[in-house]
PDB file of N, CA, C and O in Angstrom:
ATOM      1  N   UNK A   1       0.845  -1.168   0.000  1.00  0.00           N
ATOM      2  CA  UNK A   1       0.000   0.000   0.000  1.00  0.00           C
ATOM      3  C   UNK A   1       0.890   1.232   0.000  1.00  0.00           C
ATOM      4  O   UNK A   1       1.792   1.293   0.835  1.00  0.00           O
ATOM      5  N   UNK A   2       0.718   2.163  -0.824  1.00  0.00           N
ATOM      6  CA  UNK A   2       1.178   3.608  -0.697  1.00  0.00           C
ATOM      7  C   UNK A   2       0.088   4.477  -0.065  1.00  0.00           C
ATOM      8  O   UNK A   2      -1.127   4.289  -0.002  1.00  0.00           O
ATOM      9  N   UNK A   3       0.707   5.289   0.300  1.00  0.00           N
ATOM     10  CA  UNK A   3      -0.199   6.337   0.982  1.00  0.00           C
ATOM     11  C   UNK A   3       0.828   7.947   1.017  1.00  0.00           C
ATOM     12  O   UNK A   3       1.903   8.244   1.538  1.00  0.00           O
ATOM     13  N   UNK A   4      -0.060   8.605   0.271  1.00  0.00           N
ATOM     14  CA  UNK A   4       0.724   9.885   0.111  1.00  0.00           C
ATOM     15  C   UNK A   4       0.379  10.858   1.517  1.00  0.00           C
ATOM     16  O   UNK A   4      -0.753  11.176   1.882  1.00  0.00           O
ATOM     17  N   UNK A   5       1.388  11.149   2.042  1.00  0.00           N
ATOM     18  CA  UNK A   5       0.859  12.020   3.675  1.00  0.00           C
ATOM     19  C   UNK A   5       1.449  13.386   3.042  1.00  0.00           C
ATOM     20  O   UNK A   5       0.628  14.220   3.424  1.00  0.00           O
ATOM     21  N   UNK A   6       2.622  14.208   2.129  1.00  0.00           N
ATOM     22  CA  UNK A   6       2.356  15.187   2.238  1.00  0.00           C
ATOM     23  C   UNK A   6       2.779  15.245   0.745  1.00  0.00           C
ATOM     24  O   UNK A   6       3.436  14.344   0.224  1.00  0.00           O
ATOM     25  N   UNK A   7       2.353  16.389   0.069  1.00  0.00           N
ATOM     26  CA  UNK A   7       2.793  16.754  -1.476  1.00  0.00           C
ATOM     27  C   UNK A   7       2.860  18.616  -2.016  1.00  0.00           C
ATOM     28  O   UNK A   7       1.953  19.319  -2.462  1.00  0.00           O
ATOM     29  N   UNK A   8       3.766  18.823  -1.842  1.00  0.00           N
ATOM     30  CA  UNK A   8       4.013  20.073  -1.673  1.00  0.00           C
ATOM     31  C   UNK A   8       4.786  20.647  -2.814  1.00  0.00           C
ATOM     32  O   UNK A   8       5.998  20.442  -2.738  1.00  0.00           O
ATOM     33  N   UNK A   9       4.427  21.229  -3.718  1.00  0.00           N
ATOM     34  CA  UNK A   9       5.358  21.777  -4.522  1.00  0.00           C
ATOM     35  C   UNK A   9       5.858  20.911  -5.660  1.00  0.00           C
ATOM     36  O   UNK A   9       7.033  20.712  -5.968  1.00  0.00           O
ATOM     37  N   UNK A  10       4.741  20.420  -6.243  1.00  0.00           N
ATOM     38  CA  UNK A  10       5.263  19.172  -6.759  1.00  0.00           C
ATOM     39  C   UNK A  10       5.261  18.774  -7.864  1.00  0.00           C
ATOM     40  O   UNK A  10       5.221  17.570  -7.615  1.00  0.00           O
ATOM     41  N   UNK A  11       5.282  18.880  -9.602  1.00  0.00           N
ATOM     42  CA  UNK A  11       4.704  18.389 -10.714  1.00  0.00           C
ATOM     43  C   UNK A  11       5.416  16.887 -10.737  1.00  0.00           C
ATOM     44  O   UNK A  11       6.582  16.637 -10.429  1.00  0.00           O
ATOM     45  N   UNK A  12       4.332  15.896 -11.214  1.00  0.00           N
ATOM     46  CA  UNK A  12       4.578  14.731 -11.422  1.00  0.00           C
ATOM     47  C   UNK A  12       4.371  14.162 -10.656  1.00  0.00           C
ATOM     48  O   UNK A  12       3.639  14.461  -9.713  1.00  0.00           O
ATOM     49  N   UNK A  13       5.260  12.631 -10.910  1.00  0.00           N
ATOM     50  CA  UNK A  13       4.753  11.516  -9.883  1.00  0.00           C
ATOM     51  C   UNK A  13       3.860  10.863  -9.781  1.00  0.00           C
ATOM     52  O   UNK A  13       3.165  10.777  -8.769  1.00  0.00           O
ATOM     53  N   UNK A  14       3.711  10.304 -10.760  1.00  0.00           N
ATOM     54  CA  UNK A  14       1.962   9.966 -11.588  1.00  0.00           C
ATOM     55  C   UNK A  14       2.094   8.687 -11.305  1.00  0.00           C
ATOM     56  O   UNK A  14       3.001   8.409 -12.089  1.00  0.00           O
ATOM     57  N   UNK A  15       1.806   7.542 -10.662  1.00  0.00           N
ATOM     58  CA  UNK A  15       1.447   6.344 -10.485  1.00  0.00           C
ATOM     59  C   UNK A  15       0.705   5.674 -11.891  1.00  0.00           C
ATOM     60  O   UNK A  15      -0.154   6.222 -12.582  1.00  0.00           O
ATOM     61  N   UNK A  16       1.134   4.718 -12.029  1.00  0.00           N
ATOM     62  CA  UNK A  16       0.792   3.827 -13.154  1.00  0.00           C
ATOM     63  C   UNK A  16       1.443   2.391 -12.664  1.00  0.00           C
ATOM     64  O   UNK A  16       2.504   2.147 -12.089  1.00  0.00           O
ATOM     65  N   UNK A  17       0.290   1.474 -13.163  1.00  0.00           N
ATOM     66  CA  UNK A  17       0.136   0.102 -13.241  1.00  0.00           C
ATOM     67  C   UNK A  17       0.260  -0.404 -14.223  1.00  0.00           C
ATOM     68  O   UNK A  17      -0.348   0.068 -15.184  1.00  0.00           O
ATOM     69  N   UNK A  18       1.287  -1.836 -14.438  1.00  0.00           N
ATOM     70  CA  UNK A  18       0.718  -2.883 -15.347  1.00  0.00           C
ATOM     71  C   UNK A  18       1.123  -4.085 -15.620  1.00  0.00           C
ATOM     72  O   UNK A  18       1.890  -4.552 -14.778  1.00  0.00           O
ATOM     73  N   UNK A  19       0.937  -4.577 -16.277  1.00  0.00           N
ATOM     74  CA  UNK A  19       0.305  -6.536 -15.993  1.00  0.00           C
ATOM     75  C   UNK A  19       2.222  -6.481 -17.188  1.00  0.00           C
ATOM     76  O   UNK A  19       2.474  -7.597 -17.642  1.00  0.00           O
ATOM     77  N   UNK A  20       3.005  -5.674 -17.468  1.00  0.00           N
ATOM     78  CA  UNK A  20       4.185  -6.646 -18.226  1.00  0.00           C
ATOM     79  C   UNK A  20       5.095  -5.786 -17.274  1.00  0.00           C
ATOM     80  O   UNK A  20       4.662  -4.917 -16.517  1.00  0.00           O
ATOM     81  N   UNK A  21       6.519  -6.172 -17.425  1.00  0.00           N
ATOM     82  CA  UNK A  21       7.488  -5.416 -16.740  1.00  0.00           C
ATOM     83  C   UNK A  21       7.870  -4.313 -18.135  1.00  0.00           C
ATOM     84  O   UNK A  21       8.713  -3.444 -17.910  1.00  0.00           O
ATOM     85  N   UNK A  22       7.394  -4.361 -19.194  1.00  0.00           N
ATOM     86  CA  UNK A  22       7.948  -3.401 -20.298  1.00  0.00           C
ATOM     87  C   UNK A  22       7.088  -2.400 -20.351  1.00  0.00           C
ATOM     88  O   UNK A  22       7.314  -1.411 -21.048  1.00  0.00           O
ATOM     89  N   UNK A  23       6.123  -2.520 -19.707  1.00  0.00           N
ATOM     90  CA  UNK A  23       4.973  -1.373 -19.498  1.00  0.00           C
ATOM     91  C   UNK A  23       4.101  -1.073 -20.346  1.00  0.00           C
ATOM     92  O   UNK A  23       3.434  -0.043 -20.251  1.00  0.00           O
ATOM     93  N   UNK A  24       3.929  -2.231 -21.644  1.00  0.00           N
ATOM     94  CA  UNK A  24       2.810  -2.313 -22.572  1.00  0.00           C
ATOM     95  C   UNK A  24       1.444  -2.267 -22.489  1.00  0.00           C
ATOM     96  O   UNK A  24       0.539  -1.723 -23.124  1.00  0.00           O
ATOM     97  N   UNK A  25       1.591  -3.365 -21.027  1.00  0.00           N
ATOM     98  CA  UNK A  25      -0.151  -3.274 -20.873  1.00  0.00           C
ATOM     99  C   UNK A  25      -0.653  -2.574 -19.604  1.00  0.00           C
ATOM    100  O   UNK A  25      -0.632  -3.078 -18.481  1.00  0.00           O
ATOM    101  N   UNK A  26      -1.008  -1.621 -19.847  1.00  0.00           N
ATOM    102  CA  UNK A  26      -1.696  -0.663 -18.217  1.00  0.00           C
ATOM    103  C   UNK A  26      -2.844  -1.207 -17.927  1.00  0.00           C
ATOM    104  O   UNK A  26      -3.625  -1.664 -18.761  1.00  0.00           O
ATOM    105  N   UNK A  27      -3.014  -1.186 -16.677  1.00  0.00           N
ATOM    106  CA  UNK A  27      -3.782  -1.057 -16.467  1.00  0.00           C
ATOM    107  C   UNK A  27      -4.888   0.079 -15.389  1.00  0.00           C
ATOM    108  O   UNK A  27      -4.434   0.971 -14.672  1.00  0.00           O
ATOM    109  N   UNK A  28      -5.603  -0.084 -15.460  1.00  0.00           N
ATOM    110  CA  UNK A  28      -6.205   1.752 -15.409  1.00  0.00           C
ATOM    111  C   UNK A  28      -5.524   3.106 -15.966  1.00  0.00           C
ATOM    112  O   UNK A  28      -4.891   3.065 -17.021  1.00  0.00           O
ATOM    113  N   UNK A  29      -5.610   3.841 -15.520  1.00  0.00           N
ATOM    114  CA  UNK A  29      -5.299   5.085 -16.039  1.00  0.00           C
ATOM    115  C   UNK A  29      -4.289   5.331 -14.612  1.00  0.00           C
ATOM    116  O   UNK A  29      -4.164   4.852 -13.485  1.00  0.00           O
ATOM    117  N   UNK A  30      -3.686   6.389 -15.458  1.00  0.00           N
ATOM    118  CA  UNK A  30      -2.483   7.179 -14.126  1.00  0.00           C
ATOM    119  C   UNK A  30      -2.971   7.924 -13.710  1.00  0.00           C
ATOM    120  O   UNK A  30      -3.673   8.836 -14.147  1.00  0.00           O
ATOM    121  N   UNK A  31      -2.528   7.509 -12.415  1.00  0.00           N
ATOM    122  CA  UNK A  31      -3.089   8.604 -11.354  1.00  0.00           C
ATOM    123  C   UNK A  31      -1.852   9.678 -10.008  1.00  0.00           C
ATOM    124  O   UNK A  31      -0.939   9.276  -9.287  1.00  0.00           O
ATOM    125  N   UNK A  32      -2.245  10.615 -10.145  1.00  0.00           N
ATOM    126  CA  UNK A  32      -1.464  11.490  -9.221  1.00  0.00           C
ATOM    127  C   UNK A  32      -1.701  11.392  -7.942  1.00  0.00           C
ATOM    128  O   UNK A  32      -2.596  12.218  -7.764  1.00  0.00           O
ATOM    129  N   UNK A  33      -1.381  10.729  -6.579  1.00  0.00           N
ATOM    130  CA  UNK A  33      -1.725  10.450  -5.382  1.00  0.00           C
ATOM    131  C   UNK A  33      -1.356  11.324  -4.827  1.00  0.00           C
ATOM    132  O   UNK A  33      -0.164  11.437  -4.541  1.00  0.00           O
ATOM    133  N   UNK A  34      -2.375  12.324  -4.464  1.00  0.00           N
ATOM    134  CA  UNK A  34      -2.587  13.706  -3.795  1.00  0.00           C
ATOM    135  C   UNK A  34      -2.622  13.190  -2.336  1.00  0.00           C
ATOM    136  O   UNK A  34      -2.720  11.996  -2.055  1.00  0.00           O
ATOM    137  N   UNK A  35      -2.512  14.439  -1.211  1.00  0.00           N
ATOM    138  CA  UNK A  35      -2.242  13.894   0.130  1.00  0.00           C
ATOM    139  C   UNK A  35      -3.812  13.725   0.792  1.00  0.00           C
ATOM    140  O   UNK A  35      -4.845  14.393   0.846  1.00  0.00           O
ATOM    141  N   UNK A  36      -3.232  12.164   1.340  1.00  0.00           N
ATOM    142  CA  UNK A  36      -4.649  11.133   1.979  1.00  0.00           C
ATOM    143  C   UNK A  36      -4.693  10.097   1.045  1.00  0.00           C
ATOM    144  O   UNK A  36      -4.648   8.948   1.485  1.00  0.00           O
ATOM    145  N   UNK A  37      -4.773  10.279  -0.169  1.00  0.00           N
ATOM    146  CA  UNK A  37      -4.857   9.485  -1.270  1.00  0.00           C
ATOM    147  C   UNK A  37      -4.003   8.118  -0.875  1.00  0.00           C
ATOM    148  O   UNK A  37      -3.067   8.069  -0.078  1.00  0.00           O
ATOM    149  N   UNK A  38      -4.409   7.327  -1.425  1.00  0.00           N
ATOM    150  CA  UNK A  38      -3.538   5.848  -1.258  1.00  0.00           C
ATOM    151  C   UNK A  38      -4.282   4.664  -2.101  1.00  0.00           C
ATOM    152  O   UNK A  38      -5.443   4.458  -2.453  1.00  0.00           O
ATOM    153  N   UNK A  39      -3.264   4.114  -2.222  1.00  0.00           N
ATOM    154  CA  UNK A  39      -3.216   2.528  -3.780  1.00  0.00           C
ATOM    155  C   UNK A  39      -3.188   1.613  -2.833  1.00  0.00           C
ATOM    156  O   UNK A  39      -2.556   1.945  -1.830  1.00  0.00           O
ATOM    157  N   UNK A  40      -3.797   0.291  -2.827  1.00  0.00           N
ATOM    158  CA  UNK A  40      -3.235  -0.813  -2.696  1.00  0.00           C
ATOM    159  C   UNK A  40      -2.727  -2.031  -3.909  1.00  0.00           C
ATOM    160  O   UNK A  40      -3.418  -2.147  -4.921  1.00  0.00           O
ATOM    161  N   UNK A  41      -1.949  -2.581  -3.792  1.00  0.00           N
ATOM    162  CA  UNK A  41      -2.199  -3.448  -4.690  1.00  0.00           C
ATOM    163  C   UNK A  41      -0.742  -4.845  -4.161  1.00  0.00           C
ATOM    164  O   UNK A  41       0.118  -5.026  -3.299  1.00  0.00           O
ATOM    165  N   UNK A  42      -1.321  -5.494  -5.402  1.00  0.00           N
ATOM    166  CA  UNK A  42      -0.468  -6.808  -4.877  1.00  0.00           C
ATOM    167  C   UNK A  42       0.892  -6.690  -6.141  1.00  0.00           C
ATOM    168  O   UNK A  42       0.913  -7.012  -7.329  1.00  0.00           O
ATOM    169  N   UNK A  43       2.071  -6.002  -5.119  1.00  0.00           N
ATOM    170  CA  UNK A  43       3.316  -6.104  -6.030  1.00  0.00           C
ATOM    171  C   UNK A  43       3.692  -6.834  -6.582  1.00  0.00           C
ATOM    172  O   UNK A  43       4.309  -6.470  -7.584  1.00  0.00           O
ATOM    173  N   UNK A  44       3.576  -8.386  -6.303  1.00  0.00           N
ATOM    174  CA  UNK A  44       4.105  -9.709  -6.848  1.00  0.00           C
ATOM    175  C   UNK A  44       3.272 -10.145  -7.889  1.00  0.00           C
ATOM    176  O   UNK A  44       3.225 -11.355  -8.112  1.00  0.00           O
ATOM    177  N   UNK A  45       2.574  -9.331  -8.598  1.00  0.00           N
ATOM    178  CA  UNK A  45       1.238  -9.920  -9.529  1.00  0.00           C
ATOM    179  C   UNK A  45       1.317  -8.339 -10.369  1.00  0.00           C
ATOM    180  O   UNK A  45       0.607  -8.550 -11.352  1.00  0.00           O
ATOM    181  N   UNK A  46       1.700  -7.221 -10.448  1.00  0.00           N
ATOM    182  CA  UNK A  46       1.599  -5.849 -11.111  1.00  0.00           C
ATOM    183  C   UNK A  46       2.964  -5.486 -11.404  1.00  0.00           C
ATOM    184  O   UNK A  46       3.919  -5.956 -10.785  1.00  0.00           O
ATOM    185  N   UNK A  47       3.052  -4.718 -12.272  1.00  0.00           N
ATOM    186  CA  UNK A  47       4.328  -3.518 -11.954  1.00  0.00           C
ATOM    187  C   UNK A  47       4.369  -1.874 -11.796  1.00  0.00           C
ATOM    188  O   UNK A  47       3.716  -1.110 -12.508  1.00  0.00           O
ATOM    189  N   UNK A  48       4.889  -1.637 -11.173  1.00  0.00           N
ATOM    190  CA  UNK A  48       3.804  -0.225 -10.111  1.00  0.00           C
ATOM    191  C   UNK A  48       5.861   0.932 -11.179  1.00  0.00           C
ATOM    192  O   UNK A  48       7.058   0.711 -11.361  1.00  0.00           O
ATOM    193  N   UNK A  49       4.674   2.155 -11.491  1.00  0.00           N
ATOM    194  CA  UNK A  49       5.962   2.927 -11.928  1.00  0.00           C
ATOM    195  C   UNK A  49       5.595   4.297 -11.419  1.00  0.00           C
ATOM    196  O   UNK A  49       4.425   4.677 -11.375  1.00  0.00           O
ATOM    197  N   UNK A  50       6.694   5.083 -11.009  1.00  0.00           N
ATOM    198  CA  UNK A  50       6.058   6.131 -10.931  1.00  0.00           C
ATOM    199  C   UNK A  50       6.981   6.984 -11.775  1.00  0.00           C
ATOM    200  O   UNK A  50       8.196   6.791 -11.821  1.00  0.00           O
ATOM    201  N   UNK A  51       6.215   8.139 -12.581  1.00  0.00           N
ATOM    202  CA  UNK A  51       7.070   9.292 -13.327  1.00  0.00           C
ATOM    203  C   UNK A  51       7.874  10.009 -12.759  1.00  0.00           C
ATOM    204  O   UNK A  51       7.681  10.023 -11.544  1.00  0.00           O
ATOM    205  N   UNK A  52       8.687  10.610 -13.087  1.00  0.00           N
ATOM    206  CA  UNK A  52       9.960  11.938 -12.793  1.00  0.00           C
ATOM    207  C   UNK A  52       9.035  12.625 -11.608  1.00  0.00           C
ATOM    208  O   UNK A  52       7.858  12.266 -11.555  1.00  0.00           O
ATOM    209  N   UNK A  53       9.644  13.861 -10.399  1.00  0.00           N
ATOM    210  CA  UNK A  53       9.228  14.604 -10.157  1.00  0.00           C
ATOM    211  C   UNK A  53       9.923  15.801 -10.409  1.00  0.00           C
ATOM    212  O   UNK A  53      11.116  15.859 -10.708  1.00  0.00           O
ATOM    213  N   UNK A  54       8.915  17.057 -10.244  1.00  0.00           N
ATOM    214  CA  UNK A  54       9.935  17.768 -10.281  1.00  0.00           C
ATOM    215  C   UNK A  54       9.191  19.011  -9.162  1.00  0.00           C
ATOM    216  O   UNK A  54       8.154  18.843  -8.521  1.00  0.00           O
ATOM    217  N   UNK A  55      10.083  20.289  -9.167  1.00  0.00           N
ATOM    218  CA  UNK A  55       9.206  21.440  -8.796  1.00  0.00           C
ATOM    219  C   UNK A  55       8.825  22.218  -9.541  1.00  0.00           C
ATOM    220  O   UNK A  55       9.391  22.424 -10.614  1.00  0.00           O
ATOM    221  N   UNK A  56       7.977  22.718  -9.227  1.00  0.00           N
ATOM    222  CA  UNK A  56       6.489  23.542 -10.062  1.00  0.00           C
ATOM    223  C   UNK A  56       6.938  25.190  -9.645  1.00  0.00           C
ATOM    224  O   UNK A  56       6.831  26.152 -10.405  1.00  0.00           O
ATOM    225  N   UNK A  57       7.419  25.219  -8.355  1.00  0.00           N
ATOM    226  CA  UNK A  57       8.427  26.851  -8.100  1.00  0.00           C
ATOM    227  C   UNK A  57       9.805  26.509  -7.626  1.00  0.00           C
ATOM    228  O   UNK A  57      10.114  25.763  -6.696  1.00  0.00           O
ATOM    229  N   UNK A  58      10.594  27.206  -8.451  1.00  0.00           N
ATOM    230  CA  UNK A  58      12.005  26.434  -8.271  1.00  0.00           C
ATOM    231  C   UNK A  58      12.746  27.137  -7.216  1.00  0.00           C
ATOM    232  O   UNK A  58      13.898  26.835  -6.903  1.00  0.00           O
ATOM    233  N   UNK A  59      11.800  28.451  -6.460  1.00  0.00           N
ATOM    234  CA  UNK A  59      11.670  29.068  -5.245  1.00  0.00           C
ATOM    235  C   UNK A  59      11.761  28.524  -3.798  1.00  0.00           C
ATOM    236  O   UNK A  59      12.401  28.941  -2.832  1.00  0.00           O
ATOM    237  N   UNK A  60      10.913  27.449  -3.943  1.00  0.00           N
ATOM    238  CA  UNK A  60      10.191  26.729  -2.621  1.00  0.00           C
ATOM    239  C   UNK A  60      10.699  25.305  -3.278  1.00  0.00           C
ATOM    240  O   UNK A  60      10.906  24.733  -4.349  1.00  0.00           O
ATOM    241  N   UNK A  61      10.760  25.121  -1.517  1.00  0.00           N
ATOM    242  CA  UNK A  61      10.771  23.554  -1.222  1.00  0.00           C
ATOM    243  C   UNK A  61       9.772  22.857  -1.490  1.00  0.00           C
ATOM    244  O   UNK A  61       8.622  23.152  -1.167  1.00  0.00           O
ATOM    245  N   UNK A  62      10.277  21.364  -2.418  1.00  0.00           N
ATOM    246  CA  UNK A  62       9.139  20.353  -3.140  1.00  0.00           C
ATOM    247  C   UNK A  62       9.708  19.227  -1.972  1.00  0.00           C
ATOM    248  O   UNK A  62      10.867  19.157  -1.563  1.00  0.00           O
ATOM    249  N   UNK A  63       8.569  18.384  -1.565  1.00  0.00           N
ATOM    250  CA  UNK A  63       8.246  17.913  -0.947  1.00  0.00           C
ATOM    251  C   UNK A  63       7.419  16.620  -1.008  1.00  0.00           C
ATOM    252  O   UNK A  63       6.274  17.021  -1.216  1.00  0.00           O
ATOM    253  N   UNK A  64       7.396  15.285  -0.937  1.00  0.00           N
ATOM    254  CA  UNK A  64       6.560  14.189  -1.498  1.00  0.00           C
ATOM    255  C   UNK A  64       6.937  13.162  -0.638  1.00  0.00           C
ATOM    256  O   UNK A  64       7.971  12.523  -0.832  1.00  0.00           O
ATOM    257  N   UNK A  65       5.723  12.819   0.875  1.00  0.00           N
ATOM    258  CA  UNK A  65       5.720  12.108   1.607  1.00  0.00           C
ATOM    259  C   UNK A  65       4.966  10.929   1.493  1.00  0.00           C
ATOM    260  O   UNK A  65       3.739  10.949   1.598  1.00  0.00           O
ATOM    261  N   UNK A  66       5.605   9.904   1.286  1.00  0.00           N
ATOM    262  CA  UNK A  66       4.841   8.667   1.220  1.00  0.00           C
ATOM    263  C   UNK A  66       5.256   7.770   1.711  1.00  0.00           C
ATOM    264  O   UNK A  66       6.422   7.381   1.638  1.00  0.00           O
ATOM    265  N   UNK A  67       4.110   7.134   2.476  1.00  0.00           N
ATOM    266  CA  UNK A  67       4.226   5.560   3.575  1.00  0.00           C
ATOM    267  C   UNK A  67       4.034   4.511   2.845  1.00  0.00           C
ATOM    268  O   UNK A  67       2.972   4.229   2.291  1.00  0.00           O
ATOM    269  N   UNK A  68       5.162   3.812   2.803  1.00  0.00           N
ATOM    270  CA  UNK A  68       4.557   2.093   2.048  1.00  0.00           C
ATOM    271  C   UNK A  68       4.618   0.801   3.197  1.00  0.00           C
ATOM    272  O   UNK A  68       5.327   0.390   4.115  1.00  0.00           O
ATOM    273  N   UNK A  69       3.870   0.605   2.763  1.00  0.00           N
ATOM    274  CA  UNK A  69       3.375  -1.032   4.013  1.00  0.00           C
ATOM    275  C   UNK A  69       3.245  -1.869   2.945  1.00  0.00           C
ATOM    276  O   UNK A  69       2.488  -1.791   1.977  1.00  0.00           O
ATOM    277  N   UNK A  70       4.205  -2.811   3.281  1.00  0.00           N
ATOM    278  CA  UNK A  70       4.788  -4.146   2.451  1.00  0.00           C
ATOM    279  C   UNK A  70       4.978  -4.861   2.821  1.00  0.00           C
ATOM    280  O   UNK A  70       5.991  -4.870   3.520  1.00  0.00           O
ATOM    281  N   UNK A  71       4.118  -6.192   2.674  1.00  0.00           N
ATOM    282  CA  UNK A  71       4.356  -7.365   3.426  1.00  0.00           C
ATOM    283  C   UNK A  71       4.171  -8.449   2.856  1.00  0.00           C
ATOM    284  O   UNK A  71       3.086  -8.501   2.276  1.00  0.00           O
ATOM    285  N   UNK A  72       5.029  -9.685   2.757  1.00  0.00           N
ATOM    286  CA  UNK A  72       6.302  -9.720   3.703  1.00  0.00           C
ATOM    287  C   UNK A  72       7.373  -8.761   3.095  1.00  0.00           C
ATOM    288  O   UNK A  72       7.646  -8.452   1.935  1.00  0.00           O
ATOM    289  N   UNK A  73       7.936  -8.365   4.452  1.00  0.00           N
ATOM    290  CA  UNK A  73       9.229  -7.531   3.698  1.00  0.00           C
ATOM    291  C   UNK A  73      10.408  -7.775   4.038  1.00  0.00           C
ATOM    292  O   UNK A  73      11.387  -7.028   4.047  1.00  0.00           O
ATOM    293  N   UNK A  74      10.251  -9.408   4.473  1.00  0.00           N
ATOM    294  CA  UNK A  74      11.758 -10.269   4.673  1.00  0.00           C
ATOM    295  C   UNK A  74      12.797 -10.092   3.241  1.00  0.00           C
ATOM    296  O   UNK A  74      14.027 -10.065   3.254  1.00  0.00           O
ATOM    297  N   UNK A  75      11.714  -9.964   1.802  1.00  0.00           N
ATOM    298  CA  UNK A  75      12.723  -9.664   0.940  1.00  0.00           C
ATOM    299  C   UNK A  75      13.722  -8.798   1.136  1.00  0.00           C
ATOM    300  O   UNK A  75      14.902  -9.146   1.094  1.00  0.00           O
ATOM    301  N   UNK A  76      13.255  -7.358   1.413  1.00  0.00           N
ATOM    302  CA  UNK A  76      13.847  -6.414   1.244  1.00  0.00           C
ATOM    303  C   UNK A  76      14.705  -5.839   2.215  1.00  0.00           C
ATOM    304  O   UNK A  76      15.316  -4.776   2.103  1.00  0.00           O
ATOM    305  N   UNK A  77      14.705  -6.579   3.126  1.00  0.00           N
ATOM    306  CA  UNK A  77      15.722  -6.665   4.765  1.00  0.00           C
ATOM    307  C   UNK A  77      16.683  -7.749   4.356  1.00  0.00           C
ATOM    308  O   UNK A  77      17.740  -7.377   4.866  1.00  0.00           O
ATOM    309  N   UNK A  78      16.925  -8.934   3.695  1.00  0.00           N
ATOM    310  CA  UNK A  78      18.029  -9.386   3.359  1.00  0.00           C
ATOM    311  C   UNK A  78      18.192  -9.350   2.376  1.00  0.00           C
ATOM    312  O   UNK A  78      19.416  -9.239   2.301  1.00  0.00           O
ATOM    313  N   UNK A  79      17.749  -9.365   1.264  1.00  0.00           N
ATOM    314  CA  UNK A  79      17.928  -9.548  -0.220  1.00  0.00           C
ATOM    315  C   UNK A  79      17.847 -10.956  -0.622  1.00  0.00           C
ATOM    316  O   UNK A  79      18.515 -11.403  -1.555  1.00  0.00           O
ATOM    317  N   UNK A  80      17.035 -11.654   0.074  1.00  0.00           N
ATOM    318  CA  UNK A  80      16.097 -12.793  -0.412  1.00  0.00           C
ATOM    319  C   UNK A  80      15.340 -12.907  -1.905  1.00  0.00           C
ATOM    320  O   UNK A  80      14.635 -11.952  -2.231  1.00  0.00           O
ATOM    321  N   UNK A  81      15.446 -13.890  -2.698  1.00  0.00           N
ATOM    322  CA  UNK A  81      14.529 -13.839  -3.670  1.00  0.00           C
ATOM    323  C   UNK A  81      12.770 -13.890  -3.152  1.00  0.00           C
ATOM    324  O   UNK A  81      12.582 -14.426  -2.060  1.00  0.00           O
ATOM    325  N   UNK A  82      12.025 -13.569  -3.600  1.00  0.00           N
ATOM    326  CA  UNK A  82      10.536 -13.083  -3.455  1.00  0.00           C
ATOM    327  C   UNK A  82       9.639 -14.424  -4.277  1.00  0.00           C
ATOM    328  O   UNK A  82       9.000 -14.471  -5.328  1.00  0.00           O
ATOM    329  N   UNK A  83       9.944 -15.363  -3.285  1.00  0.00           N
ATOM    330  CA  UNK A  83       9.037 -16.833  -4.164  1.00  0.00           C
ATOM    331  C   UNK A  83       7.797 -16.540  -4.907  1.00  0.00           C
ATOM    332  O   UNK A  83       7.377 -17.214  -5.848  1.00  0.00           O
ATOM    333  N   UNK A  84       7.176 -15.357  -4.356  1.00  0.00           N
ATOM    334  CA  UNK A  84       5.734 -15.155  -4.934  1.00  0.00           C
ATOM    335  C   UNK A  84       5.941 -14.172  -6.034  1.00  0.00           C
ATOM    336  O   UNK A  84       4.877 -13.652  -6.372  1.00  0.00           O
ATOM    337  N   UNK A  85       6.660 -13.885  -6.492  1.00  0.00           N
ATOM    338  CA  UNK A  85       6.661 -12.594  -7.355  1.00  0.00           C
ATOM    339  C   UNK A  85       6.804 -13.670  -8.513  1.00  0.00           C
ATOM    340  O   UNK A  85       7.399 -14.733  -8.693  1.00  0.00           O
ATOM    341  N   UNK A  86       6.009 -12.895  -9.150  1.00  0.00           N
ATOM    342  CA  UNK A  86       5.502 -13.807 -10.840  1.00  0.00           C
ATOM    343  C   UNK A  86       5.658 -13.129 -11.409  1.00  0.00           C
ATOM    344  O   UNK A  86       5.013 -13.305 -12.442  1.00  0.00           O
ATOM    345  N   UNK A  87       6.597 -11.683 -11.433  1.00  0.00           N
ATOM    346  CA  UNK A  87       7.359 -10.731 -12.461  1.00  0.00           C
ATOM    347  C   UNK A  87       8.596 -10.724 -12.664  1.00  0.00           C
ATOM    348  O   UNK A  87       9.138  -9.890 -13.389  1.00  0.00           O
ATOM    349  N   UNK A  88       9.269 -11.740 -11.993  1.00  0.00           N
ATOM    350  CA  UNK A  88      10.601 -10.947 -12.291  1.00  0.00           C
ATOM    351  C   UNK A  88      11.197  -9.701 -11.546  1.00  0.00           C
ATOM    352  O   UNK A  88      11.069  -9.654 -10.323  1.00  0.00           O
ATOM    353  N   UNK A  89      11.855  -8.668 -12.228  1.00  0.00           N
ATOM    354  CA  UNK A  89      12.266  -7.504 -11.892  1.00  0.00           C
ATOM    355  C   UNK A  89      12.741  -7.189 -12.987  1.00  0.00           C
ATOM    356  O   UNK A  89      13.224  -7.812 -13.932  1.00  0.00           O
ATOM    357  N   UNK A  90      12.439  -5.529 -12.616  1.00  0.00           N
ATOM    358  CA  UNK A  90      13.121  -4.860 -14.021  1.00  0.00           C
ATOM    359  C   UNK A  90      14.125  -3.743 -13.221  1.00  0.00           C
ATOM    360  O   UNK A  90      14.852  -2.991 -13.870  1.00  0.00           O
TER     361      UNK A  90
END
């Protein structure tokens, strides 16, 4: 799950889904996860991308807070292969 808590100053960062790791097939439309906003989905079955960010005033501080809850996340604490992941990696 992502969950955007703050977004400040921000162009981009557009969330997009899809069913290949080459990014042929989307699925839904992209979406910009504004703050509160939040995705769930099952990583080992999708491939989750997000676009460039950038700032919108090159004045002020840009800012883009987001919580991810991932589980199991024994992968990513040792560098275990991910038995359930039916993508690969790109």
């Amino acid at each position: 799950m992502l969950l955007c808590i703050e977004r400040t100053n921000v162009h981009g960062a557009a969330n997009s889904f899809f069913s290949d790791l080459e990014g042929n097939n989307r699925l839904g439309d992209t979406r910009l996860l504004e703050e509160k906003d939040l995705v769930y989905f099952h990583d080992n079955e999708i491939y989750h991308h997000v676009s460039p960010a950038s700032q919108i005033d090159q004045s002020a501080w840009m800012r883009r807070s987001m919580m991810l809850i991932h589980s199991p996340a024994e992968t990513l604490v040792d560098g275990r292969l991910n038995d359930s992941n039916k993508l690969s990696s790109n």
